[in-house]
N, C-alpha and C positions, 0 to 999 in steps of 0.2 A: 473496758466494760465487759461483763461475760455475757458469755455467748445465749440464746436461748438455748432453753433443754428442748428435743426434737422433736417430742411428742405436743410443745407449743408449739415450734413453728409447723407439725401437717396441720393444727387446726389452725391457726391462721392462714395456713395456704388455702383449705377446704373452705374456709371464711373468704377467699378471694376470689375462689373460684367459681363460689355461689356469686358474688357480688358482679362477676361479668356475663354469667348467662341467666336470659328472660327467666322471669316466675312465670309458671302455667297457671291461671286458673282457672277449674274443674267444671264453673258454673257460664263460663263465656265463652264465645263462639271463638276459633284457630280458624283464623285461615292460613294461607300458605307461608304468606310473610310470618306467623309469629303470632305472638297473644295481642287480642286488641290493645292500642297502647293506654286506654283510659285505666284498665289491670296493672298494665305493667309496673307502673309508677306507684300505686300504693301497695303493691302485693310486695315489691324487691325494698321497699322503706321499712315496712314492718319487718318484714321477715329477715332482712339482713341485720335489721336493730336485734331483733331478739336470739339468732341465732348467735350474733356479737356478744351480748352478753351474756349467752347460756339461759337466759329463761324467757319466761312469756313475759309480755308486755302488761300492766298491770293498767285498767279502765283506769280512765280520766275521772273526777268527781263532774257531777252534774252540777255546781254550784261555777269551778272552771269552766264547763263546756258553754255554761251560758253568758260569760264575762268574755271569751276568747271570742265566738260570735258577734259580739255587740260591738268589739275593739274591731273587728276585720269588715265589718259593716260599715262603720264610721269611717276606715280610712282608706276603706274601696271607693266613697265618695271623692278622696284628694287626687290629684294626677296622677302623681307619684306610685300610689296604689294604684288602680283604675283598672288594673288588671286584675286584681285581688276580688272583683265583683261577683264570678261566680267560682270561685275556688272552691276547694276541699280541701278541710283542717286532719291533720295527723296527730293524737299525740303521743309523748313518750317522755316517762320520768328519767329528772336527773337527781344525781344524788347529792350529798346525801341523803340516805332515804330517799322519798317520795316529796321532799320541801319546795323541789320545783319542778316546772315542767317545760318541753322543749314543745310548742304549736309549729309541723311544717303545714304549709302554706302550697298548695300546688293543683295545676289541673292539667289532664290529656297529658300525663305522665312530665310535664315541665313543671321544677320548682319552679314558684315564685316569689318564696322570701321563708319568712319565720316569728315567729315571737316567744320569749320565754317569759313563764308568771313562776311569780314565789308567793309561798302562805307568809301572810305578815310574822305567825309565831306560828309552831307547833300545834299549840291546843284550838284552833280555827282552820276554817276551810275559807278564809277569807285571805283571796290573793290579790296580785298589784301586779300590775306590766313593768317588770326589771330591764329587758329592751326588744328592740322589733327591729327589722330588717328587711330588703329586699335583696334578690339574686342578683352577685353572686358573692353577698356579703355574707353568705351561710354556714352556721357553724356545723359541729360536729358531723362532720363529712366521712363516713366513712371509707371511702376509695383514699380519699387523701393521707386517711390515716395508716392504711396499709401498704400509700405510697413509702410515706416517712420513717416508718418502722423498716419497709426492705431496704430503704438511703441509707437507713444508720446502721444495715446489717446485722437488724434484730431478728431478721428471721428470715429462711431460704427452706428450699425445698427438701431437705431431706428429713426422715423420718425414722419413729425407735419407739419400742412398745414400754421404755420403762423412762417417764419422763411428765412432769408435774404438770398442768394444763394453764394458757393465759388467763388471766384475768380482766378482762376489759371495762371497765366503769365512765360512763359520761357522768361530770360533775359540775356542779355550778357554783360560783362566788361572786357575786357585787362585779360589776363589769367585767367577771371573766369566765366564759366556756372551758370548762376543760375536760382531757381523758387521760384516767389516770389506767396505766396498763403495766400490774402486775405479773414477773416472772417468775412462777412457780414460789419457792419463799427465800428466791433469792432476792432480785432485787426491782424496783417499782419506780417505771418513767415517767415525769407530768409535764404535758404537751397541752401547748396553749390549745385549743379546739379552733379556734377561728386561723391562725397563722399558721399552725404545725409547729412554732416555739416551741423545743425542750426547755423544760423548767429545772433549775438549780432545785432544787427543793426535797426533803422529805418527810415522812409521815407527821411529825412533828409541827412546823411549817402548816402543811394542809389544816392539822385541826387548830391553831392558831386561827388563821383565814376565817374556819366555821365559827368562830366565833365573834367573828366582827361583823354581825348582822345588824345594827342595831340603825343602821343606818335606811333601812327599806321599812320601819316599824313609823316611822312618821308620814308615810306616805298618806297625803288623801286620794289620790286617784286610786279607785280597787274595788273589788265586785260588790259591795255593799253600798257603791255609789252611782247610780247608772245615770244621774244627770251631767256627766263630762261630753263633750264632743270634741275632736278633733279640729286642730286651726289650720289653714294653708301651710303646704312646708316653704320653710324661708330656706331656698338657698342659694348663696354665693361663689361664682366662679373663684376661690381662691388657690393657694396653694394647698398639695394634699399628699404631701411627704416630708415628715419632720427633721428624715436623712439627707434630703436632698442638701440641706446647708443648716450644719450643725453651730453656724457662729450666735444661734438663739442662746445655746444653754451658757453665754458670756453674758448675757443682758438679764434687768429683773424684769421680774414676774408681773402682769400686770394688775394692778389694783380692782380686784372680782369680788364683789362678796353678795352680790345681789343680782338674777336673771332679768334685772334690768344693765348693770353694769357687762353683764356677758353678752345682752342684744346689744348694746351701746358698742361695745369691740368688735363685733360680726360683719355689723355693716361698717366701722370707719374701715378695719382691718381687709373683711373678707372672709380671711381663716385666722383660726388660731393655733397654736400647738397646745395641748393637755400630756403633762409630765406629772409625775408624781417620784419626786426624789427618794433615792435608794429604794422602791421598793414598786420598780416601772413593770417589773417581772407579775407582782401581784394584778395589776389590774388592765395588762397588754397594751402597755405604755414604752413610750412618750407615740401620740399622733393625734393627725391633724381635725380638724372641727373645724365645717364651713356653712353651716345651715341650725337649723333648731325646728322644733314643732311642737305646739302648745295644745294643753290641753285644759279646756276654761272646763267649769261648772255651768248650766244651766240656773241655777235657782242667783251665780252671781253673788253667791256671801265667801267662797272659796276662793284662795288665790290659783291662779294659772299653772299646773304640772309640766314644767319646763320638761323637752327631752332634748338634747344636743345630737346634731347631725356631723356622723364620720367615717372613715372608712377609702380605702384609694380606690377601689370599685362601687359599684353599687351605694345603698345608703343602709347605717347602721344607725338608728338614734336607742340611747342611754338617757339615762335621769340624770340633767344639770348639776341637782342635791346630791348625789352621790360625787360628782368630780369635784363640785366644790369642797366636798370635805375631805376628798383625798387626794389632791395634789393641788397644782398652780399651773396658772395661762399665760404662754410668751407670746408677741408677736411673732411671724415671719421674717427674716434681716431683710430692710430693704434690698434690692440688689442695683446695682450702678449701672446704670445704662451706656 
């Protein structure tokens, strides 16, 4: 792989550099330790996002801020959130465009989780919960990201004034975060966001993927429906690493085709694994699923908005509809006592 050109890696250094020391800010009291930490947490989020990608952060629509609120209300009510109850929402577009958005979730400078919404199409500002999460299942991490790029040797400290500038893009796809981090016009890395995965992949690929939306267009849970509330999360002690014992991908797939059939596997099961054949790199596959959280209608004429609960840390849950149509569910190999 070639090298970066040098004038990328001092701003990604200067980008790291910002990223380890406090934001001051102007309108809060310093004392001697340092900026209040209630500052420090949203001033180094914004400021490191946009400094990442070289521009300001573009306002949330009012139609999001009032959908993102009602979801983070509703499921400060469950355990699971409970911490979520007096948080501060952040937000910051992912691309392409402005189609979706990243909500963090945080308070007294501690994340505590996140949610990303997509517009059903372009021509509406009507969005849908694509998935939500709590710490430390959080994606596009910045520090992380600059771990991974100095592991791969994409970039080190030195520097040269004739040399093309990164490009850093947070982007989104159907169960998958990613950062796409162009090198000047040579050449363009895509890094799952959630795992730090390099992706096989080029620009080709990418717009493929944008176009396989069609799957988040039948959604009824989404901001033009405010009668949903949030159900108990179910979850189960199972197994929660599809690596751990690879003798699944010898067995078939288990018969899923209704989120009643995948409640029905959770509890005999536990857990399940979720793979999607040849194409596990798309949607940061194969793994484990041991819990779900539903999300009913009020008025009772709507069926239930499945989300399936994953993740080896923390908890991530995704839209059921979406894994059913893009791959298949094994059990775990019994293991022999």
């Amino acid at each position: 792989m070639k090298s970066l050109p040098s004038a990328s890696k001092l701003l990604v250094v200067l980008i790291s550099l910002h990223l380890l020391m406090p934001a001051v800010h102007t309108s809060s009291p310093v004392s001697a330790e340092g900026v209040t930490t209630a500052v420090l947490m949203n001033d180094n989020r914004s400021e490191d996002w946009a400094l990442t990608m070289d521009k300001s952060i573009s306002p949330a629509p009012s139609s999001l801020k009032t959908f993102s609120e009602a979801v983070v209300k509703q499921l400060s009510e469950q355990k699971v959130f409970s911490s979520w109850t007096h948080s501060e929402l952040q937000y910051f577009p992912l691309g392409p465009g402005t189609h979706s958005w990243l909500v963090m979730v945080s308070q007294d400078q501690k994340e505590l989780g996140y949610l990303i919404f997509t517009a059903k199409n372009t021509n509406t500002q009507e969005y849908i919960l694509s998935e939500y999460g709590t710490s430390p299942s959080v994606p596009y991490d910045l520090m992380a990201l600059h771990q991974t790029l100095a592991e791969l040797d994409m970039i080190s400290t030195s520097s040269s004034k004739h040399a093309h500038p990164t490009n850093i893009e947070p982007l989104y796809a159907p169960l998958l975060p990613l950062w796409k981090v162009s090198f000047g016009h040579q050449e363009t890395l895509y890094l799952n966001a959630l795992t730090m995965d390099v992706l096989p992949w080029d620009e080709s690929h990418l717009k493929k993927l944008n176009q396989q939306t069609t799957e988040l267009t039948d959604a009824r849970f989404s901001s033009k429906d405010d009668s949903f509330t949030s159900s108990q999360v179910v979850s189960r002690k199972g197994q929660k690493d599809p690596l751990d014992n690879l003798m699944w991908i010898t067995t078939t797939p288990l018969s899923v085709f209704s989120d009643l059939d995948f409640e029905s596997y959770i509890n005999k099961h536990h857990s399940l694994i979720f793979t999607s054949p040849n194409r596990n790199d798309d949607v940061g596959g194969p793994f484990a699923i041991s819990g779900f959280q539903k999300w009913n209608s009020s008025q009772g004429e709507t069926h239930p908005m499945v989300y399936a609960g994953t993740g080896l840390t923390g908890h991530r849950y995704v839209p059921f509809s979406i894994l059913l149509n893009k791959g298949e569910f094994h059990a775990f190999p019994t293991v022999a006592k």
